[in-house]
C-alpha positions as CSV (number, residue, x, y, z in Angstrom):
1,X,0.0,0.0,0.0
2,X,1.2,3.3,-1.2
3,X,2.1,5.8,2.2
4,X,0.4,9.3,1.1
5,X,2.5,12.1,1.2
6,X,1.9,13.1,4.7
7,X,2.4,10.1,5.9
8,X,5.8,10.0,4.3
9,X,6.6,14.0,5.3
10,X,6.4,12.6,9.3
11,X,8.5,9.8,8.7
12,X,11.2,11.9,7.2
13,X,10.7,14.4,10.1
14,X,10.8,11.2,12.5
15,X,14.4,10.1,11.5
16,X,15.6,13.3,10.9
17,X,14.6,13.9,14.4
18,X,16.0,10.6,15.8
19,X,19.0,11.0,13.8
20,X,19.6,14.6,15.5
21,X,19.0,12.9,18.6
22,X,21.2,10.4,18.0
23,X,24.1,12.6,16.6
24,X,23.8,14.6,19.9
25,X,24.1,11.8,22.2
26,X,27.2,10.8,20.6
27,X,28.3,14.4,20.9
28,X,27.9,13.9,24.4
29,X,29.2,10.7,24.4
30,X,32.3,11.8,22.8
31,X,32.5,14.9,24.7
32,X,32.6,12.9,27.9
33,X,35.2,10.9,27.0
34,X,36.9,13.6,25.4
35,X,36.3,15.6,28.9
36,X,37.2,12.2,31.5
37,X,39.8,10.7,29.6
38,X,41.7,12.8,26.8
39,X,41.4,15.9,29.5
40,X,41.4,14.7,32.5
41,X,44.9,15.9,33.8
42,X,44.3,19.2,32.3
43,X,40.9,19.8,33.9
44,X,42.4,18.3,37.2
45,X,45.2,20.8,37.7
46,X,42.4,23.9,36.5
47,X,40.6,22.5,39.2
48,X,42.8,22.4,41.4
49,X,44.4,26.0,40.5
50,X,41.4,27.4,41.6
51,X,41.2,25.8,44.9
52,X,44.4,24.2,46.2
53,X,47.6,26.5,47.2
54,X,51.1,26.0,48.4
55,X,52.0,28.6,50.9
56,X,54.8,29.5,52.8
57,X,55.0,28.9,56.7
58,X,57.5,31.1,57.8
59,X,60.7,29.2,60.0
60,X,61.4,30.4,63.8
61,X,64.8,32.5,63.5
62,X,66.9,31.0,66.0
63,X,67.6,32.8,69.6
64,X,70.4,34.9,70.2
65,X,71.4,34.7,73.7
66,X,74.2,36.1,76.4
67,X,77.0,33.7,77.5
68,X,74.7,32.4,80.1
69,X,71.6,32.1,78.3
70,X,69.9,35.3,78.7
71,X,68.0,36.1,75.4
72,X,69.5,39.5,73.9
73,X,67.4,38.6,70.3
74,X,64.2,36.2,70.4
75,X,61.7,36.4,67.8
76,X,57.7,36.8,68.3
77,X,54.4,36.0,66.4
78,X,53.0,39.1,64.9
79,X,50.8,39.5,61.6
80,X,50.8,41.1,58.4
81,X,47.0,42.4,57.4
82,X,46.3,43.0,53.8
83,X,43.7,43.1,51.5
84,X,42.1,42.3,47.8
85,X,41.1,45.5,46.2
86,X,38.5,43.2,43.8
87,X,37.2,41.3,47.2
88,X,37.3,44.0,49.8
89,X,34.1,45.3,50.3
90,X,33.3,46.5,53.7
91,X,30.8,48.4,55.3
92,X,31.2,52.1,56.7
93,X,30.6,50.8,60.1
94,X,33.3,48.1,59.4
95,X,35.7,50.3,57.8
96,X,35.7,52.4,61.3
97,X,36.1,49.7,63.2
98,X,39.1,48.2,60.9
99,X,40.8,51.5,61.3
100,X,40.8,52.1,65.2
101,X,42.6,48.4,65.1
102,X,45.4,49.4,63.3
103,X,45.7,52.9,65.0
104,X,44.7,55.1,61.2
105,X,42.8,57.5,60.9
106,X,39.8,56.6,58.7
107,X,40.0,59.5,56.3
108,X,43.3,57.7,55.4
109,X,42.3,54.4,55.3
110,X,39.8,55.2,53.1
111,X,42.1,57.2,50.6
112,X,44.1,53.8,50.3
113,X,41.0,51.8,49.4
114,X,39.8,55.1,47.1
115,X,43.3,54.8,45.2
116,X,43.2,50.8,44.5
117,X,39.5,50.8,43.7
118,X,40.0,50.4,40.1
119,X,43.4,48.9,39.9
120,X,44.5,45.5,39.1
121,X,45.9,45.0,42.4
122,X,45.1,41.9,43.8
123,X,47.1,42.0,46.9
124,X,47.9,44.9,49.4
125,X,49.3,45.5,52.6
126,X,47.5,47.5,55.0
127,X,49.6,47.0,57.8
128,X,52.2,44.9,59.3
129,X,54.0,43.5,62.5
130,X,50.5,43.4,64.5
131,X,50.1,41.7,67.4
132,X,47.8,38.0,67.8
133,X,45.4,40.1,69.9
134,X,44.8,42.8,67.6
135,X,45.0,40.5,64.3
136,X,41.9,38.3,66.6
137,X,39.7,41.4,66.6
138,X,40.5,42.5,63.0
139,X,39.8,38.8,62.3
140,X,36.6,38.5,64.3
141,X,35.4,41.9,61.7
142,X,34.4,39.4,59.1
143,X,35.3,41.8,56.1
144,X,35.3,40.3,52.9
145,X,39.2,40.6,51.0
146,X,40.8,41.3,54.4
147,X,43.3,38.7,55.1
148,X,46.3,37.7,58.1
149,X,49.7,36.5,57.2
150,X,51.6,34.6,60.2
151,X,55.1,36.0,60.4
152,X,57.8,36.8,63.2
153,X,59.0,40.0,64.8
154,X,62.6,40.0,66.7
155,X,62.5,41.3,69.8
156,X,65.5,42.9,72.0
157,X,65.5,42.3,75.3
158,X,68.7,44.7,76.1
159,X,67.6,47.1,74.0
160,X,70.3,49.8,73.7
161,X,72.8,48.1,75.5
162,X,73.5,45.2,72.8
163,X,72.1,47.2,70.3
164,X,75.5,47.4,68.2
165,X,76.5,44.2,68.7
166,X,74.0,41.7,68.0
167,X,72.3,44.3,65.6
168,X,68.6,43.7,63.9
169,X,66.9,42.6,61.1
170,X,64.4,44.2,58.4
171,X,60.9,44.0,58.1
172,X,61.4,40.4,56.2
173,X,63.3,39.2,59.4
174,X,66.6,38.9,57.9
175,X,69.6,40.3,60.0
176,X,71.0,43.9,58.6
177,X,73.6,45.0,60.9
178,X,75.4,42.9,63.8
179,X,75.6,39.6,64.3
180,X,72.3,39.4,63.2
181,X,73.8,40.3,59.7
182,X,76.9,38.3,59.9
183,X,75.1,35.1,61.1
184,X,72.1,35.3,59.1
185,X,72.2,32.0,57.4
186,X,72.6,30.4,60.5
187,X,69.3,32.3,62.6
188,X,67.5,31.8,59.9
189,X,66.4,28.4,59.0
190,X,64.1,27.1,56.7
191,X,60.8,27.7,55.9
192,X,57.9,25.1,55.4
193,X,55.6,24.4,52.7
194,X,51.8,23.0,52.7
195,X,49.2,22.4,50.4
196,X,46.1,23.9,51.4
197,X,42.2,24.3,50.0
198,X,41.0,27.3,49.9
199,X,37.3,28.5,48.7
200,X,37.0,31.4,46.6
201,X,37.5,33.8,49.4
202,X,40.7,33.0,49.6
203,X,40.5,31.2,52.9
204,X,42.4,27.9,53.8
205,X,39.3,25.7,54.5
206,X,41.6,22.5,55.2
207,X,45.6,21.5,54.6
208,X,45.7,18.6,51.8
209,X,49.9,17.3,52.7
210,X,52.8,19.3,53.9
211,X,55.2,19.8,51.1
212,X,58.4,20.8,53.6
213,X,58.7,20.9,57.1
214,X,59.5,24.3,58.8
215,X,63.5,23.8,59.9
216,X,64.0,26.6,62.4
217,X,67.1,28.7,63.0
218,X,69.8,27.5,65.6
219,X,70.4,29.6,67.9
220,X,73.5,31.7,68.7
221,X,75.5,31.8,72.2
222,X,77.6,34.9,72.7
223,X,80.6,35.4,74.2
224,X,78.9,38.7,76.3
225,X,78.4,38.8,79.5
226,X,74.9,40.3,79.9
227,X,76.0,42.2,83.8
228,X,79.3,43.6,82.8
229,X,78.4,44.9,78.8
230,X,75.2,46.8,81.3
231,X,78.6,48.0,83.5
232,X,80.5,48.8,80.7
233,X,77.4,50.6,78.8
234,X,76.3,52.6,82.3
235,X,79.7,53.8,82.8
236,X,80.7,54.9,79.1
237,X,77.6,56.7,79.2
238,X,77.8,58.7,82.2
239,X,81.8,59.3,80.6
240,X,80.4,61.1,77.5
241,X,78.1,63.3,79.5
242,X,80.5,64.3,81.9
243,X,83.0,65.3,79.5
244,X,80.8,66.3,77.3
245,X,82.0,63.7,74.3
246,X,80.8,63.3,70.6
247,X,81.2,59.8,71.3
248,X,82.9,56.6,73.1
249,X,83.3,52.8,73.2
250,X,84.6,50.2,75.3
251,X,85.3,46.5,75.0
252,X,86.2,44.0,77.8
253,X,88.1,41.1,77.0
254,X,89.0,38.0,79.0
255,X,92.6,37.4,78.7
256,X,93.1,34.1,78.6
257,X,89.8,32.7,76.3
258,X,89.6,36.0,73.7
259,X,86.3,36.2,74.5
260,X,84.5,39.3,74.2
261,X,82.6,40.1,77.7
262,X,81.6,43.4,76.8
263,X,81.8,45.9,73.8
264,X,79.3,49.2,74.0
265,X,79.3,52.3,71.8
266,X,77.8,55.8,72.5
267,X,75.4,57.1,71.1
268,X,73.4,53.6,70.6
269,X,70.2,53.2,69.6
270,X,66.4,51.4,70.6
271,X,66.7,48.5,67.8
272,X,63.4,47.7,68.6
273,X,61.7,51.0,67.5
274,X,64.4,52.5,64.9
275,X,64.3,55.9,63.0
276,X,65.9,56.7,59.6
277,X,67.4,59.9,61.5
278,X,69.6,57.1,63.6
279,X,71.5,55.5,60.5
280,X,74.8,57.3,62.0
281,X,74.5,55.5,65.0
282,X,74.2,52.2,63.7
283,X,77.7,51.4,62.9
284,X,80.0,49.7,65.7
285,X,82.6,52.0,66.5
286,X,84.6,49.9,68.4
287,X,85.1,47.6,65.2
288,X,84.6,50.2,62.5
289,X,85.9,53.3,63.5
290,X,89.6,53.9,63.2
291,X,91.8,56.3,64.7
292,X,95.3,57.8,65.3
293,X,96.2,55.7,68.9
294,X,98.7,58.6,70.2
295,X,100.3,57.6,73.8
296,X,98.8,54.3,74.1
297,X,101.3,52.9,71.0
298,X,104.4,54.3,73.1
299,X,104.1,50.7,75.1
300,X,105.1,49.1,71.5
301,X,107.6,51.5,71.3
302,X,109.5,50.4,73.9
303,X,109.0,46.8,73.6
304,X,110.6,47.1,70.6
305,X,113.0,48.6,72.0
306,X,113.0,45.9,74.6
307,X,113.3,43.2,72.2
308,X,116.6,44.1,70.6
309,X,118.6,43.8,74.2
310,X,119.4,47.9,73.9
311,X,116.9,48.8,76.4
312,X,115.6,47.8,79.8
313,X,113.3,49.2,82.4
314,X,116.2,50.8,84.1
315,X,117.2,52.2,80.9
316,X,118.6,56.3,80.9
317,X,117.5,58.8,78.4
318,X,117.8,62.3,78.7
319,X,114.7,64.1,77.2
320,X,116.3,67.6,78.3
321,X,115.3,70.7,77.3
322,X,111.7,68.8,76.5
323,X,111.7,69.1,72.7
324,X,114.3,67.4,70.3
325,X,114.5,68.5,67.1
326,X,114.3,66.0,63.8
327,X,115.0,67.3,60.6
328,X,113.2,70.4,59.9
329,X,110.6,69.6,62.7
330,X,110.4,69.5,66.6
331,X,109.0,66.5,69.3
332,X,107.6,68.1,72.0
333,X,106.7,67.6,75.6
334,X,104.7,68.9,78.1
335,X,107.5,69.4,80.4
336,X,111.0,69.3,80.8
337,X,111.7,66.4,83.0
338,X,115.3,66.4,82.3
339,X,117.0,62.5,82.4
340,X,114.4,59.5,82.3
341,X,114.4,55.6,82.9
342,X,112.7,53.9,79.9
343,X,109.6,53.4,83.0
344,X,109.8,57.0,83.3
345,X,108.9,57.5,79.6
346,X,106.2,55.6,79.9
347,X,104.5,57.1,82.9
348,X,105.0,60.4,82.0
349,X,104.3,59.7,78.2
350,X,107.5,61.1,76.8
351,X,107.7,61.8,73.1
352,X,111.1,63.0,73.3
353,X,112.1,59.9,75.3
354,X,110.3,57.7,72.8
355,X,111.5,59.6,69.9
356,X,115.1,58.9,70.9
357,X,115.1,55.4,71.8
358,X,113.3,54.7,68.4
359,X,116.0,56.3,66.4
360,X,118.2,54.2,68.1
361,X,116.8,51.3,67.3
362,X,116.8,49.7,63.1
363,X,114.5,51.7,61.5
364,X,111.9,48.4,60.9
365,X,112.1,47.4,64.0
366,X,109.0,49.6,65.5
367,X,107.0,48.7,62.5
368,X,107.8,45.0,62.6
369,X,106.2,45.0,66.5
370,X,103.3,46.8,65.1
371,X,102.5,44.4,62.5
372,X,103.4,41.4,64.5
373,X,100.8,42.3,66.9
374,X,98.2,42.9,64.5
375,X,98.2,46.6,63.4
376,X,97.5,46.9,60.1
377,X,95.2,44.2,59.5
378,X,91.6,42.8,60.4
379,X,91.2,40.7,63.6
380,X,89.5,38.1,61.8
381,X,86.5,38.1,64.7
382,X,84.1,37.7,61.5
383,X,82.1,41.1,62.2
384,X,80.7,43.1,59.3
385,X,82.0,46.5,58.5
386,X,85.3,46.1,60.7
387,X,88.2,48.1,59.2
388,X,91.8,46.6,59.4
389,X,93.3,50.0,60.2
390,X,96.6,51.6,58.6
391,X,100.6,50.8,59.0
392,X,102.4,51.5,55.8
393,X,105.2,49.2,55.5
394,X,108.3,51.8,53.7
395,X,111.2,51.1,51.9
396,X,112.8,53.9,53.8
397,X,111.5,55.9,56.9
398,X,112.3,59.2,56.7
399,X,112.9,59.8,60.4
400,X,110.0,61.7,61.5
401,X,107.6,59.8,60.4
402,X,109.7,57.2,62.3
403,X,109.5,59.4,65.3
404,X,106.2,60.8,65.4
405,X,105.2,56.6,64.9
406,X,107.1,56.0,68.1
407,X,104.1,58.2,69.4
408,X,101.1,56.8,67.8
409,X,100.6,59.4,64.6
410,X,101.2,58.1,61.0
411,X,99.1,55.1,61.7
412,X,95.4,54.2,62.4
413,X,93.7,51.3,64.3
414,X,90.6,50.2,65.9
415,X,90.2,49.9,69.3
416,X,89.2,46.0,68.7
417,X,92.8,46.1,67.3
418,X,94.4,47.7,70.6
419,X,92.7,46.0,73.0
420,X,94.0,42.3,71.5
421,X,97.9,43.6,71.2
422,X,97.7,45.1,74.7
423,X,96.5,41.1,75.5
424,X,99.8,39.9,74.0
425,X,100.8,41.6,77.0
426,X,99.1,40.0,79.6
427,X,99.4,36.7,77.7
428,X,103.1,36.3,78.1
429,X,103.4,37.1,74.5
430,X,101.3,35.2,73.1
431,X,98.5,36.2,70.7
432,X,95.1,34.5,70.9
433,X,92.1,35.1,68.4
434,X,89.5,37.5,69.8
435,X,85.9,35.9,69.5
436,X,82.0,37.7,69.9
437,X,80.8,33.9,70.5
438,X,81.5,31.7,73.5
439,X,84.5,29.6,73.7
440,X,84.1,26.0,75.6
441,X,88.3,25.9,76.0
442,X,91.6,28.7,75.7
443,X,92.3,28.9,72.1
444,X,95.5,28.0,70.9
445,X,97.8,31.0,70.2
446,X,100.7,32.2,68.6
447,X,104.2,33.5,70.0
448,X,105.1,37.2,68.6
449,X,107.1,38.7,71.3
450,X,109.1,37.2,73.7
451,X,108.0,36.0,77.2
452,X,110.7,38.4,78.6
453,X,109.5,41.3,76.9
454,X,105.8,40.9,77.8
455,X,107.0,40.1,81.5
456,X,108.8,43.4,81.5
457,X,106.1,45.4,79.8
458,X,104.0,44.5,82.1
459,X,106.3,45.9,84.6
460,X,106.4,49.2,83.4
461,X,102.9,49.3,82.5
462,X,102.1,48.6,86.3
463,X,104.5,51.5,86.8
464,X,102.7,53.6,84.6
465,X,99.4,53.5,86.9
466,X,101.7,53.8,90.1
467,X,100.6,57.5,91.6
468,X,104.6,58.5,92.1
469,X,106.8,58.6,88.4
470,X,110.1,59.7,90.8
471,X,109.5,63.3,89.3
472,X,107.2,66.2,90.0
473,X,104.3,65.0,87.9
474,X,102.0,62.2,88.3
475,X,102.3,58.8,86.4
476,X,99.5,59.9,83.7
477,X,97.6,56.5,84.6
478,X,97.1,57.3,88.4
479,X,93.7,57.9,87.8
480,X,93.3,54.0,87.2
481,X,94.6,53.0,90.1
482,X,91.6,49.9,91.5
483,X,91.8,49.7,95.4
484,X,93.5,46.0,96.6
485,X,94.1,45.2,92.9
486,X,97.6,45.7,90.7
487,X,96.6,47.5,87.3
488,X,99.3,47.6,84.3
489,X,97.8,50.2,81.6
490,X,98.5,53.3,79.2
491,X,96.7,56.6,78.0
492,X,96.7,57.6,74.8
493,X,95.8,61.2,73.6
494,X,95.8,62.2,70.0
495,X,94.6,64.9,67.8
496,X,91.8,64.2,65.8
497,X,92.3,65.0,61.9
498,X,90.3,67.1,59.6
499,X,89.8,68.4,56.1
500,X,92.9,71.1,57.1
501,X,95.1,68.6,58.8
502,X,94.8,68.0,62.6
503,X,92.2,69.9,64.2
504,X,91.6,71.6,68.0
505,X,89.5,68.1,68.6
506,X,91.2,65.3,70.4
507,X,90.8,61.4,71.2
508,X,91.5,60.2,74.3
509,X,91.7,56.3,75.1
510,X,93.3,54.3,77.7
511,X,94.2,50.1,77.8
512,X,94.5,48.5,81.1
513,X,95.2,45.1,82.5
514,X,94.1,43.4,85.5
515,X,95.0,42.1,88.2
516,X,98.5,42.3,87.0
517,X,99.9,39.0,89.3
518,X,97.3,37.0,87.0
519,X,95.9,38.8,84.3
520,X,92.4,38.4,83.2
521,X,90.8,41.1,81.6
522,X,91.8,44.1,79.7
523,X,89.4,47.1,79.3
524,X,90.1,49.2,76.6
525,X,88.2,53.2,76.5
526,X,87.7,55.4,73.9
527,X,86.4,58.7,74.4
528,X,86.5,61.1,71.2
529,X,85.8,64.8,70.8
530,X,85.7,65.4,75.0
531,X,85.0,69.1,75.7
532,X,84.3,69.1,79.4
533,X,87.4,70.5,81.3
534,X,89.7,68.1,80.2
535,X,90.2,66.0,77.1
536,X,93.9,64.5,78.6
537,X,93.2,60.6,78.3
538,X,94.5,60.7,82.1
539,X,91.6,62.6,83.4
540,X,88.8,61.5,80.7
541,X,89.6,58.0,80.1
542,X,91.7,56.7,83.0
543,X,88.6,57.4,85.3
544,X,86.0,55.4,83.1
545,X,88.3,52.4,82.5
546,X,88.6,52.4,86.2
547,X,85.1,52.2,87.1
548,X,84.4,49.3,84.5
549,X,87.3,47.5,85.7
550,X,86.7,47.6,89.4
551,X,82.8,46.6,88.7
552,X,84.0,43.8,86.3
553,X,86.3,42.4,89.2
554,X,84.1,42.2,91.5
555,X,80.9,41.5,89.6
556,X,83.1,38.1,88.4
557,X,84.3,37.8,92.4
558,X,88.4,37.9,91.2
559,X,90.4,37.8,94.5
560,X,92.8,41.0,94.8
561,X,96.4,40.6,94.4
562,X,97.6,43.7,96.0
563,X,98.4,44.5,99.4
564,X,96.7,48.1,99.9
């Protein structure tokens, strides 16, 4: 039977319909496949783009403490707040609230939020270094786009009284001046990695695996000793104000181990709350800052001098009329004091006496002393910045720079570099590394002068802080004189030098050993620019170093060893 027309126009409709149907389904079908099996990775790491992340947890800097375990650096939790200009959207009350948390004013904060309104910024910081309690209540806002980041904060204990040496880090929490600087790598550690889900907030909703565990920083003993760096910091201070001083530093040393028990500079600063305007006091002058020694290299002198068998203690040298001419230039005294024993030189700080002998001597000989005790050259103690001073090694010394050398001029140091050659002293000769860390045992050192010399410079050195020189003024070192304890030590004053050659402006330092019978520490005091009513190092500087001294005796209960 022959299908009329209609008939046949619905069954051509009917499987174009079904064939439609069917070419769709195996669209699907092979869309499916295409989307489960050819794309699957791809789709799976979109996926996962969108919600998983790998942050950073941030590693626990290691503790920086005294020799006995007092912290002088530790780090603390604090938070970064910041925000997503697309996702932050809070209300006025909100935006009120957010502001009295973080201490700005609201007109400001919402300036900031007026400027990144229609930028492409996705992430910025609002403010950072806040503390748990005040990140809670920001927290507890609920404000869309406002996010914490977990960091740490160092914290100093000491504040201005280890500011220069230990130092401080930046913002980041790596270590910018100090020890925190030079140690750095070590502090610092290793931060952690985890996977995390987060939901289109940006909020971690759950941690998938931990990609790295967090490795924190070691931690750091010093060789400081918390009570007599505070002696040596109270007493330097209250030097500079009483003799009215651009600035100072001191370092204690023990004798035998190297170790550094104290080192302070004025003027210091609050490392915890630091001011672009400070930058200048930053630096540690007692490593960095160089200067012409004067007096104090007179004790070099005359070991020298020692060493070559010409000289002894007992020595004669006539320093009459007080000035000795050399060349086309004059030495000069204070005083006449006629005929002197090498010990008188010394405690009565004779450039004419010192001149002479020197003269006497080979014209390297003063120079090799000076660079066998370490002028010239970096201690080594690993601090950033420190300067290795200046000797200039000559072919041929014309001889006054040969004499005015014999006095401390023509050469520059730091007084880190005095303070260990005056230990060669008090070691018997020998010359032991200096260290800012703690030492478990006495480092081996090295012979550079004899045991005779050292033995007879300490002689005269003790001489030099006797009251009575055996003329009619004062050993210049009286001033240091430490009831029930023998004290060996020298003055220095020099003149400071400017853009038109030496200046009105002096430096005055002194170096002094005790207790003599068995050393154990030397204090070493710089006091530059005093303009009080003295800058002589024997009333500015012999006075301070005595005060530390005494305190750092007792405070570390050494017996005396003298008889008044």
């Amino acid at each position: 039977m022959k299908q009329s027309p209609q008939a046949s126009y619905i069954a051509w409709r009917f499987y174009l319909l079904m064939g439609i149907m069917v070419l769709i389904i195996l669209g699907l079908i092979v869309r499916m496949l295409d989307l489960s099996v050819l794309k699957q990775h791809f789709l799976k790491s979109q996926g996962d783009a969108r919600v998983l992340r790998t942050i950073m947890t941030p590693a626990f800097r290691g503790m920086i403490t005294d020799r006995d375990g007092y912290p002088l650096a530790i780090s603390t939790s604090v938070f970064s707040i910041w925000m997503n200009p697309e996702e932050f959207s809070p209300t006025g009350t909100q935006i009120k609230s957010l502001s009295q948390a973080l201490a700005i004013k609201t007109s400001t904060m919402q300036s900031l939020l007026k400027r990144y309104e229609n930028s492409n910024h996705e992430f910025v910081y609002l403010k950072r270094d806040v503390s748990p309690d005040i990140a809670n209540k920001i927290k507890s806002l609920g404000i869309p786009g406002l996010y914490l980041q977990q960091s740490f904060k160092r914290y100093y204990p000491e504040v201005e009284v280890t500011a220069h040496v230990v130092g401080f880090t930046n913002v980041d929490d790596r270590g910018q001046e100090g020890l925190e600087l030079a140690y750095n790598d070590w502090l610092s550690g290793k931060p952690g990695k985890s996977l995390v889900i987060k939901d289109r907030m940006g909020r971690s909703i759950s941690t998938v695996r931990n990609l790295a565990e967090q490795q924190p920083g070691h931690d750091l003993t010093l060789s400081i000793n918390r009570r007599i760096q505070y002696i040596a910091y109270r007493e330097l201070m209250a030097g500079i104000k009483a003799n009215v001083a651009e600035s100072g530093s001191v370092i204690v040393v023990d004798v035998k181990t190297g170790e550094i028990l104290a080192m302070v500079n004025q003027p210091s600063f609050n490392p915890n709350m630091r001011t672009s305007k400070e930058t200048n006091a930053f630096r540690n002058r007692a490593i960095t800052d160089t200067f012409e020694p004067g007096s104090t290299i007179k004790a070099f002198s005359v070991a020298s001098a020692f060493a070559t068998g010409k000289y002894k203690p007992s020595t004669l040298i006539d320093t009459y009329p007080g000035w000795f001419r050399v060349g086309h230039n004059v030495v000069k005294d204070e005083h006449n004091a006629g005929e002197l024993t090498v010990t008188q030189i010394l405690q009565l700080s004779s450039n004419v006496g010192a001149t002479k002998m020197i003269l006497s001597l080979p014209e390297t000989a003063l120079w090799k002393m000076l660079h066998q005790v370490g002028f010239g050259e970096p201690t080594g103690i690993g601090f950033p910045g420190e300067r290795s001073g200046e000797l200039l090694r000559r072919d041929h010394w014309d001889p006054f720079a040969l004499a005015t050398l014999s006095f401390g001029y023509g050469m520059s140091a730091t007084l880190l570099q005095l303070t260990q050659a005056y230990m060669i002293f008090a070691n018997q000769g020998i010359k032991i590394p200096l260290s800012l860390l703690r030492v478990d045992k006495p480092p081996v050192g090295e012979r550079v002068i004899s045991e005779k010399v050292a033995n007879q410079m300490m002689e005269v050195l003790e001489a030099v802080v006797s009251k009575e020189s055996g003329k009619e003024e004062k050993s210049t070192g009286s001033k240091a004189q430490i009831t029930g304890y023998r004290v060996a030590g020298k003055t220095g004053t020099a003149k400071i030098v400017g853009s038109h050659g030496y200046e009105k402006r002096y430096v005055s330092s002194f170096v002094g050993i005790a207790p003599v019978s068995h050393p154990r520490f030397v204090v070493a005091v710089l006091i530059r620019d005093p303009r009080g009513k003295s800058y002589y190092a024997a009333t500015v500087s012999a006075p301070i170093f005595k005060k530390i001294m005494e305190s750092t005796l007792h405070a570390l209960n050494v017996p005396p060893d003298a008889s008044t």
